[in-house]
N, C-alpha and C positions, 0 to 999 in steps of 0.2 A: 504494500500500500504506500502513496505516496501523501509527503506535504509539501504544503509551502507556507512560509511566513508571509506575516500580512502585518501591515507596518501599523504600530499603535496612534501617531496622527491622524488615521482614518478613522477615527471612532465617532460614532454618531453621537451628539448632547440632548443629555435627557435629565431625569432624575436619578439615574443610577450610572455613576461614571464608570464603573467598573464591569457594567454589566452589556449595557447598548453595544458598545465598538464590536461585540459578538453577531450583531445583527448583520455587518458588514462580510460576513466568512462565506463561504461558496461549502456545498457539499464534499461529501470525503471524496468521491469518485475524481471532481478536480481540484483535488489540494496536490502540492507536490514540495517535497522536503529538498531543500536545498543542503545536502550532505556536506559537500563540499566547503560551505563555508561552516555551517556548524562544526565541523573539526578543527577548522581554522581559530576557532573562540578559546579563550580561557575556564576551565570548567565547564568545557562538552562534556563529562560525565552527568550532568542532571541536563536532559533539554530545556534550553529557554526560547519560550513560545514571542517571545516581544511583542505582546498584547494578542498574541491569538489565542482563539479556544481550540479547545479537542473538542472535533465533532463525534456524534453517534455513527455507530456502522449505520446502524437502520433508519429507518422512517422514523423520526421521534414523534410523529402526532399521528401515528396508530401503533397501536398495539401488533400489528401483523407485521413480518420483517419483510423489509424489501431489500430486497438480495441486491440489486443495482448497486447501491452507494457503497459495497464492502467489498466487490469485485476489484481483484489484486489488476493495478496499473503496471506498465511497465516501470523500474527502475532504470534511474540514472545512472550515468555510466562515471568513470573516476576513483573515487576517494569511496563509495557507495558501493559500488562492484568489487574495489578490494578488499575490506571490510569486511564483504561475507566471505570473501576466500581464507582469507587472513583475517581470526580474531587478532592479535595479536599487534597488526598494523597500526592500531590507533594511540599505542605504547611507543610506538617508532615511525610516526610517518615523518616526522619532521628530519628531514636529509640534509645532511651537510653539505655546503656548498663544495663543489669539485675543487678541487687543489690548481692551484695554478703553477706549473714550473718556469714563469716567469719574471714571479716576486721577485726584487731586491732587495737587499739588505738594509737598505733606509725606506723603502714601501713597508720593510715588515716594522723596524721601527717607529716610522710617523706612527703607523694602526696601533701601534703595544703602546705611546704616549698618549693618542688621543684615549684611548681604551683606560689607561689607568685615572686619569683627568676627570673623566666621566663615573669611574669607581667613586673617586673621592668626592665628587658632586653629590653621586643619589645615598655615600652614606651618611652624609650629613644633611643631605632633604630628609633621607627616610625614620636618620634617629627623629628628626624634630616633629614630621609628622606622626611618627608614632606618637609620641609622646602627648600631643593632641589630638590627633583624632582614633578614636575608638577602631579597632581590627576590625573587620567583618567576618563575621562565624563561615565555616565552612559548610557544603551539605553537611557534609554529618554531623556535623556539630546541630547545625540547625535539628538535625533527624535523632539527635543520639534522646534516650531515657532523661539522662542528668540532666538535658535543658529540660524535658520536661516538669520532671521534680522542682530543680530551678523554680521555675513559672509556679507551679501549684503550689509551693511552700508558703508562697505569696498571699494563697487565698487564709484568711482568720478565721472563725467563726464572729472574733468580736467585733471585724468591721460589718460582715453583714448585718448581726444585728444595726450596729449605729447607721448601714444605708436603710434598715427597714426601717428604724424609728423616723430618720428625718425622711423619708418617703409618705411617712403617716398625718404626718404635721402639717401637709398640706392639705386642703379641702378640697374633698374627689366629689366635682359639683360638676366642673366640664369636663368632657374628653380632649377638649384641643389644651385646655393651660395643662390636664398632667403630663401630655404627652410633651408640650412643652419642656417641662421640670427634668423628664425621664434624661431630653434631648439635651440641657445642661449640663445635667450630670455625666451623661456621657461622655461629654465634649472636656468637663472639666479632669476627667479621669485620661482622658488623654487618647481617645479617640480620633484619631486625625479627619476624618469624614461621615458626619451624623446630620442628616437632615428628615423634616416631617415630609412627609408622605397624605396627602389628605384627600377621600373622597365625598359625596354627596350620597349618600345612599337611604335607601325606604327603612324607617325600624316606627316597629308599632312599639308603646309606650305604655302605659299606664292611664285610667284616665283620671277626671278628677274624684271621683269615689271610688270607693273599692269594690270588687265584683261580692256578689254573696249568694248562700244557699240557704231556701226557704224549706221546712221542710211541713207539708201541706195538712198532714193528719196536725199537727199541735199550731200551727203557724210559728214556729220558734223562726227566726232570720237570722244565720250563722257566716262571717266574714270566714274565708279561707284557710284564716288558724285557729277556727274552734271558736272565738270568741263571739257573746252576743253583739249583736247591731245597735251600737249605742252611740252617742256623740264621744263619751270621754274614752272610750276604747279606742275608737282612730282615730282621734288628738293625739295619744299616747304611743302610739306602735303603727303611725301613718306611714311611714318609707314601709317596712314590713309588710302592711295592708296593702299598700299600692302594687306594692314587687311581685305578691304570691299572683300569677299571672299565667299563660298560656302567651307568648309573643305568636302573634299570626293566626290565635284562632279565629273562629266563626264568630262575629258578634251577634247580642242582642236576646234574648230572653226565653227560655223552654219550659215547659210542665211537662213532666212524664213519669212514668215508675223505674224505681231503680233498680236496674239488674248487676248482679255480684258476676263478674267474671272471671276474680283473681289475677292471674299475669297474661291473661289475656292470650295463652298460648293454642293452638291449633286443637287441642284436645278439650280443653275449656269453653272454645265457640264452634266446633261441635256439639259438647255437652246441652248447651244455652241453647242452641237452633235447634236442636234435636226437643226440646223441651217448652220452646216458648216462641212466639215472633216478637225478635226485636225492634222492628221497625220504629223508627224517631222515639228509642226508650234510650236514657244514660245510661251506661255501663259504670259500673264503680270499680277503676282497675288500678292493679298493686304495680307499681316499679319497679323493672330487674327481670333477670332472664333473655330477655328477646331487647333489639333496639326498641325505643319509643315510636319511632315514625314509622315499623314496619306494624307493629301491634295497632297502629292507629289507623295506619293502609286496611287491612284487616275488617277493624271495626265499621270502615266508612263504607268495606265493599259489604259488608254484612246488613246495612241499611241503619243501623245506629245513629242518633241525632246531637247527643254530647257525650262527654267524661268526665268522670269528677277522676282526677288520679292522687295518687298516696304511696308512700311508702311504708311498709309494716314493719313496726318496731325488733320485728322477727329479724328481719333482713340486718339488720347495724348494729354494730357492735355496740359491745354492753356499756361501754365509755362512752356514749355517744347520747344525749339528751336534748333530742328533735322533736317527741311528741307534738308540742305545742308549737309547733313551726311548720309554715307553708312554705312553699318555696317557688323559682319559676325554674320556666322550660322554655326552650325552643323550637317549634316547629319548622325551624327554615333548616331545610338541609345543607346549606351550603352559599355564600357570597350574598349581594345585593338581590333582592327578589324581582325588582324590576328591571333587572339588567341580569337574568337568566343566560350563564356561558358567555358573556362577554363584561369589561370594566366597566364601572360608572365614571366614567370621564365627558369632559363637554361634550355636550351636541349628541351624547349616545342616547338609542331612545329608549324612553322610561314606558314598560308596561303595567297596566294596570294589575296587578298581582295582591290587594288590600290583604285575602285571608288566602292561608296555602293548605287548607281543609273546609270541607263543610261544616265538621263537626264543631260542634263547641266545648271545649276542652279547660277545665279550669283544677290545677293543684290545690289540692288539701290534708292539711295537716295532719298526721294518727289521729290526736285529740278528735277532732270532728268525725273521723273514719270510724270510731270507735261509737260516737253517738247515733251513727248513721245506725249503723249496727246493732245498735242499741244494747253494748258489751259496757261490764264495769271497767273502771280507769284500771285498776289492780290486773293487768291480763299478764303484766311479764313476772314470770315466779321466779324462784331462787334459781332452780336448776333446770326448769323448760321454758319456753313460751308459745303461746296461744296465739297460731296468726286469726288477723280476724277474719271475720266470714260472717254474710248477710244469713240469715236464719231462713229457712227453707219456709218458713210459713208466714204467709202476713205480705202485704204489699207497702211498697214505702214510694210513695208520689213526692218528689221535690221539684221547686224549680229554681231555676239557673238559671242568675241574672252576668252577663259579661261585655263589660262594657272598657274598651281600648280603643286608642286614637293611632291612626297610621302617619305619621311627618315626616318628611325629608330632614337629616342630621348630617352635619358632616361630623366624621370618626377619623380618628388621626395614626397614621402608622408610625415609631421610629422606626428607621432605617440608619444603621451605622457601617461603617467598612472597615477593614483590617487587610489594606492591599498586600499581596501575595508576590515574592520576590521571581523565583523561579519563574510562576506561572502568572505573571500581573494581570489582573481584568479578566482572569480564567475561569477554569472550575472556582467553586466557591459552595463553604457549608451553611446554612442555618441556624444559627443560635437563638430558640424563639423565647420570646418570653409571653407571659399569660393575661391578657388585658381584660379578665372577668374580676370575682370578687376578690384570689388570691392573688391578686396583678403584685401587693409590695414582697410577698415573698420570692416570687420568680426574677422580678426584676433588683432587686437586692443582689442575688446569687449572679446574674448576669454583669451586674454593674461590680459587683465583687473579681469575678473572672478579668473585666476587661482591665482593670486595676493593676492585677496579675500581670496582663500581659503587657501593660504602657511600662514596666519599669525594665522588662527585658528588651522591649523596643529601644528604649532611651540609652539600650548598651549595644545596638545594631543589629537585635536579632529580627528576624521576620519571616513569619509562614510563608511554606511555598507558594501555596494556592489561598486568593483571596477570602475571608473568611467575614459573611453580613451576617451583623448582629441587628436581628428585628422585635420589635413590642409592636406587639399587634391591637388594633381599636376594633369594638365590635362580636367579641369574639361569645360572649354572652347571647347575642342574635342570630350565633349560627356563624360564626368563621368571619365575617363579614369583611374584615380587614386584610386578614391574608389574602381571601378568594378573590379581593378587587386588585389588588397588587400585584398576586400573580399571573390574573387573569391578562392585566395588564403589559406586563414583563413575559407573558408567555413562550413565544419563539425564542428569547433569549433566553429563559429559563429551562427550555427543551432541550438546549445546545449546551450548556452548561453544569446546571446545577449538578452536585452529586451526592449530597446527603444534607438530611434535614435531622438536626440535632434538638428535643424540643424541651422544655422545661414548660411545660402546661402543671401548675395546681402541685406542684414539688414535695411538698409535704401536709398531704391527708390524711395522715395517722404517723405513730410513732413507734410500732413495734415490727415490721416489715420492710425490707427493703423489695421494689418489686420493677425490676429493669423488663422492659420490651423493650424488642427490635426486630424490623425485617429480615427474614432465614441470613440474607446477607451479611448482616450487622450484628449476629448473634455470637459468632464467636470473641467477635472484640468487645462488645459488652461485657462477656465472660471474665476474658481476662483484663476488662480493662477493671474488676471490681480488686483483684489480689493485688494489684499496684497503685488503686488510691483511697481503700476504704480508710476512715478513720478509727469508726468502732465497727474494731475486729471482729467481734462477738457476733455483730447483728450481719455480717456481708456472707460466711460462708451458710449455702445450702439456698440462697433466692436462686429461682432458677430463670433461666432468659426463656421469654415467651413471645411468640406473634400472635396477637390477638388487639383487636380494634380498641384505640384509646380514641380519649377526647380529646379537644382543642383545635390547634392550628395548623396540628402537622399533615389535616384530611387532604390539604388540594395535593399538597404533594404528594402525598400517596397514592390516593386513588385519581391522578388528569395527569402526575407528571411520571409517574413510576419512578420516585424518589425512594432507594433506603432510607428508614426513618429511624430514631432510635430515644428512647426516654427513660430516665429514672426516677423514680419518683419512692415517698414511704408509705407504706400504709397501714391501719389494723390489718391483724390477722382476719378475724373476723370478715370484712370487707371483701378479703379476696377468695375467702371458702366458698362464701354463698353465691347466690344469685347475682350477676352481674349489672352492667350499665346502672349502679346507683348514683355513680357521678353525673349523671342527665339533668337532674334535681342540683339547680344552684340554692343551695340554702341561706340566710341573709347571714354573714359569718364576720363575727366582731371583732376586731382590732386585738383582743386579747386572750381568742383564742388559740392562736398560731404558737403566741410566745407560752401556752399552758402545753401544747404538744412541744415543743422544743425551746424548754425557759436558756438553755446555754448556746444554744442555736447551732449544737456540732451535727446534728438531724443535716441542715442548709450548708454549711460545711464538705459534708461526704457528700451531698448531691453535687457541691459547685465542683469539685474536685476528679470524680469520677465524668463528668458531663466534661469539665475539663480537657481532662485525658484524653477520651476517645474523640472531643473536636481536634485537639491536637494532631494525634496521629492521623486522621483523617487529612488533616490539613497539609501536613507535614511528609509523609512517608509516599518514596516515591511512586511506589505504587499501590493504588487505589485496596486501602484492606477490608477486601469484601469476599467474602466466600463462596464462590462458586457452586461448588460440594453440597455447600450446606443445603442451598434453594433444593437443589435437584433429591434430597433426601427427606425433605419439606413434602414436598411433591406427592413420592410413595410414599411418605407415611398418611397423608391426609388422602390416599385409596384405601385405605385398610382401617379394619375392622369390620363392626356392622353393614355398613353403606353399602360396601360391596358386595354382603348377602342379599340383600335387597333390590339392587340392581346390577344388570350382566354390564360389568364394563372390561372384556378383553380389550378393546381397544384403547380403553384409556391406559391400562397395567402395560400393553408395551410399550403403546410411548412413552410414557413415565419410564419405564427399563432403560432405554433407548438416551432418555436425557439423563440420566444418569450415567449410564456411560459412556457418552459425550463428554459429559462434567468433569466426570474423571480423567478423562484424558487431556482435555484443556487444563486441569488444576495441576497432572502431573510433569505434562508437556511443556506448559507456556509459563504459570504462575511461577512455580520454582526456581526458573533458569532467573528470572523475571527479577524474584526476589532475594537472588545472590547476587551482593557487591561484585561479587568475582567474576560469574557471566553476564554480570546486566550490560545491555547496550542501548543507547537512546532509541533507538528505534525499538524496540522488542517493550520500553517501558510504557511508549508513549501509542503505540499502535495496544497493548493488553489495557493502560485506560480504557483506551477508546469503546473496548469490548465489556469490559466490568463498567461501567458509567451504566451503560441499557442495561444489566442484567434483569432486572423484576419487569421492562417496561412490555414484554409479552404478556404478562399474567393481567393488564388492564382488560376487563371483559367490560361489555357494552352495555348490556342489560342487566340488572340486579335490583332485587324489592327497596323500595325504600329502607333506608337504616344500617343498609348493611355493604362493606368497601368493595371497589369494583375490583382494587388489587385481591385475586383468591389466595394469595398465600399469609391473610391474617383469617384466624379465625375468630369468632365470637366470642367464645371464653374460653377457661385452661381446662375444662372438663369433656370439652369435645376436640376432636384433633381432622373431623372430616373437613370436605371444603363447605363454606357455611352457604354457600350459593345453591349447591348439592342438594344439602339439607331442607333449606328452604323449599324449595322444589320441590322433594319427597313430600312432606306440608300440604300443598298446593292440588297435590295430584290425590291425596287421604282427600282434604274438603270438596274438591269441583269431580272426582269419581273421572281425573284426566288427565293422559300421561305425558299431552300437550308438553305440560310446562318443565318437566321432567327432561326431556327431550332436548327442548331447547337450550336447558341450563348444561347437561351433557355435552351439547355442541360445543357452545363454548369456553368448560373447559378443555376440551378435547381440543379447537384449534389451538388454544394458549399455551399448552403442553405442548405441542407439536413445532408452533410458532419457535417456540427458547431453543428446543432441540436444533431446530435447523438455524437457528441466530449464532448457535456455539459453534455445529458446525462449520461452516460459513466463519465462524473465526480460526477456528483451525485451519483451513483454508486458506486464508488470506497469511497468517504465520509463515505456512507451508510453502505455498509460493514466493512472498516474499520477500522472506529471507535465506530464498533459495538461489535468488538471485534469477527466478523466471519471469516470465511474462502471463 
């Protein structure tokens, strides 16, 4: 395969200087490397791109691979052609000038006078400039553990704390002044390039009363958290009243009977249909198990008119005291509603999008859940508990008042950079931080990190590859901030990006540590916990999982087929049961973080470990992403159950098939790749290019509401199928049709097949072209 550089003054100007000039790059089919003079450079051992990107072999804006753009070009001839004859060449090309037996004896003395003249010049330029100005690290210096350690030593527990406290002391009234604040701080830490990011986009709000639940046999009128309809109850607990909310439900008013359908799972609205016609009756449904927007998908094709939804005290840990707490949700799946798959920037057009359900959908508290129920307070005992459950006899008519206003907001992103030496305005990681209700503790840990790293900059060190630090606005309405940003930065972000490192909600509890990562990213997660945990005690035995988290890190995942990767703590509890309880922002107060983590070493081993592996990412020359692992992801999410249940020969060989593919790409190319000893610029920069796409096959097209298009996360740690599969299975029990079955099969089955032939296809291009054919 060939390149060519492309000169860094051609950069296009935008908001993202490090990003755009990538827009300006031609496919891989016509790139062509200029060997010749790259050997010519000082430190041709790491390639320098001089403002270009490493393109994808494939098609980056489909999942399907298009073999065109990977098809091996002919190489150049010269310094390129002897290269691959002669490793050894690039140790000795520089040739000594031919001898002349014409010199004389004062030709060879003027040379030996002006030669020693010039000695005593640069050793006296070089002492003085040493002496002033600071060395510049080597790769390896840059790449070695000790700079790492270096950098992370930096991070305290005690400063994070003092960044959370004075992050708190500001009034979080706008989204534009904290984003403001954040963008200060940044800058004042020594961030060289930090600016806001702003769009216009739709978010439904609150309105000026609070929504409420009448309930019809007593007339009692109950606000969201249990409490009666009084004036001096929402004088007292108004933000709380206003927030317990459904953003983007249906508005406007219901009477009907309440039907109990617990988690609302495929066997539960069976049971319900089989029993009763729902038609425009509430559902009264538990949180956890299934996403929220597929249970709701569900509920609305089922004919269902609203939801009162709750969490059961069952579900949360026994440290955890929310009865009396409503909370909100989001029903937007994803970015600006009226600006569906493209950015809200001027002049784009705004669709009418007010509610993204029929239904009418309002959170409430256990406390109310339990009145509804008409269960005593006392339900959780010493050593069980009683989830609740509507009583089989008796009808309960409530109605459900919901009343929200939809405005145009502008929400504010930071965007910061940490330009990249080796590879300037190139690949680049993600460091996100959490713009919902735990925005000071994410952004604390980030603003701690960068800290870190300004004081090893300030002695000339710097990542290879440019590294954007984002705080995202919106992120409470469904992503909203990321998804407009990237939406925005798309084509550049296709070409570029290569992992998305996220600190969404950091510390949700304090007896687990619990790392996800895409199959990719899992073994460095791994190890990246035995080289930065703090407390020993609590890192060994968390295991790394791929399974769907929340926050900012969705676009990437599932529109860019970004490795993603997060740490976070949390109860035990939490992560035994039932899933997706983080859906439910609960209103969480200023001092409960510091009661889960009063010394703050919890934010500490997060910033540390998040650290680490952005480092290495950033830093090591080639891309540490696992090949092996995806394709062993793969079979294992065929096996079990699933595959008694439905005949898939064809999916088990391709999956075979990519796996031994994988393994000959991991033992072929990665390992020559990632010896000092056989790496050659080309062989580094060409296995990027190929580990950059690894997951972007597994984007499938069609998938239920709720659940990622990338199939290699699953739903939670209890199940290991593909969750698309599963769903489907679902689908085909309720509608008596094997339709949907069918189709969810297809495409995993191209996706498999897709990655297969994507590795291939790099083997291929290895093969020839560093064979020195055509």
């Amino acid at each position: 395969m060939a390149y060519q550089k492309v000169n860094a003054d051609q950069r296009a100007q935008g908001h993202s200087p490090y990003l755009d000039n990538d827009e300006l790059q031609a496919t891989a089919l016509e790139l062509e490397w200029d060997m010749e003079k790259e050997l010519e450079e000082p430190g041709f051992d790491h390639f320098r791109l001089d403002g270009a990107v490493q393109h994808h072999l494939g098609n980056s804006q489909s999942p399907d691979l298009d073999l065109e753009p990977i098809q091996p070009s002919s190489s150049p001839k010269g310094r390129f052609q002897r290269l691959q004859e002669d490793p050894d060449y690039v140790s000795h090309y520089m040739r000594q000038a031919p001898k002349s037996n014409r010199c004389s004896f004062f030709q060879i003395l003027k040379v030996f006078c002006a030669a020693l003249i010039l000695f005593i010049f640069g050793v006296v330029i070089g002492y003085y400039a040493h002496k002033k100005c600071p060395s510049t690290p080597t790769s390896q210096e840059r790449n070695s553990p000790h700079v790492y350690h270096e950098i992370l030593k930096e991070i305290k527990a005690e400063n994070i704390k003092q960044i959370y406290r004075d992050l708190l002391q500001f009034p979080r009234e706008d989204d534009v002044d904290v984003a403001m604040k954040i963008l200060v701080q940044w800058s004042t830490q020594g961030l060289e390039d930090a600016q806001l990011v702003n769009y216009s986009v739709l978010l439904d709000l609150p309105g000026s009363s609070s929504n409420t639940v009448t309930l019809k046999n007593s007339g009692e009128c109950f606000y969201p958290s249990g409490q009666q309809c009084n004036g001096e109850t929402k004088t007292l607990h108004s933000q709380d009243l206003l927030y317990s909310y459904a953003a983007y439900s249906a508005k406007g008013t219901l009477e009907a009977e309440l039907v109990d359908i617990q988690y609302g799972t495929m066997e539960d609205l069976m049971r319900i249909q089989a029993a009763t016609n729902v038609t425009k009756k509430i559902a009264l449904l538990k949180l956890g198990q299934s996403p929220l927007l597929y249970k709701l998908s569900l509920l609305e094709d089922a004919g269902f008119g609203g939801v009162l939804l709750y969490v059961d005290p069952c579900d949360l840990p026994k440290t955890t005291d929310l009865d009396d707490k409503a909370f909100m949700v989001s029903l937007n799946s994803g970015g600006d509603p009226s600006t569906p798959g493209y950015a809200s920037i001027d002049g784009s057009y705004r669709q009418n999008r007010l509610n993204l359900t029929t239904l009418l959908v309002q959170p409430i508290s256990a406390a109310l859940a339990k009145k509804l129920v008409s269960l005593p307070e006392d339900t959780v005992q010493k050593d069980s508990c009683i989830p609740l459950q509507l009583p089989a006899t008796g009808k309960k008519v409530i109605s459900l008042n919901i009343q929200s206003v939809s405005t145009y907001k502008t929400i504010s992103n930071v965007i910061g950079y940490l330009k990249g030496t080796i590879f300037p305005g190139n690949h680049h990681n993600s460091l996100n931080t959490y713009g919902g209700q735990e925005w000071a503790s994410s952004t604390a840990i980030i603003t701690a990190f960068i800290q870190a790293l300004a004081v090893k900059v300030k002695r000339g060190w710097r990542p290879d590859r440019t590294i954007v630090f984002c705080s995202w606005g919106g992120t409470s309405f469904g992503n909203i901030g990321s998804y407009e940003w990237a939406e925005d930065l798309k084509r550049v972000l296709q070409r570029n990006v290569v992992a998305y490192v996220s600190l969404h909600n950091p510390v949700r509890g304090n007896s687990t540590l619990h790392p996800v990562a895409s199959p990719s990213l899992q073994q460095l997660a791994a190890e990246s916990q035995s080289f930065s945990c703090v407390e020993k005690t609590r890192c060994p035995g968390s295991n790394v999982s791929s399974v769907q988290i929340q926050g900012d890190s969705d676009y990437f995942i599932n529109h860019l087929g970004v490795p993603a990767m997060q740490f976070s703590y949390e109860d035990i509890k939490s992560s035994e049961n039932p899933s997706f309880l983080s859906e439910a922002l609960f209103p969480v107060h200023t001092t409960i973080t510091e009661e889960l983590d009063p010394s703050f070493s919890l934010h500490e081993t997060i910033a540390k470990l998040t650290g680490q592996v952005t480092l290495q990412i950033a830093n090591e020359p080639v891309l540490p992403f696992n090949a092996l692992d995806i394709a062993l992801e793969v079979q294992n999410s065929l096996k079990g159950n699933f595959c008694e249940e439905v005949d898939t020969p064809q999916l088990l060989t391709v999956a075979s098939h990519l796996r031994d593919t994988a393994e000959l790409f991991q033992s072929d190319e990665m390992r020559p790749a990632n010896d000092p000893k056989e790496r050659a610029p080309i062989r580094v920069r060409m296995l990027n290019d190929v580990l950059q796409s690894l997951e972007k096959s597994f984007l499938v097209h069609r998938v239920p509401p709720g659940l990622y298009r990338n199939i290699l996360y699953r739903l939670d740690e209890r199940t290991s199928q593909f969750s698309v599969l599963l769903k489907a299975l679902e689908q085909c029990k309720l509608h008596q049709s094997n339709e949907t079955i069918q189709a969810a099969l297809s495409e995993v089955l191209n996706s498999i097949s897709s990655a297969q032939v994507y590795f291939k296809a790099g083997l291929d291009v290895f093969e020839t072209t560093l064979a020195g054919k055509k």
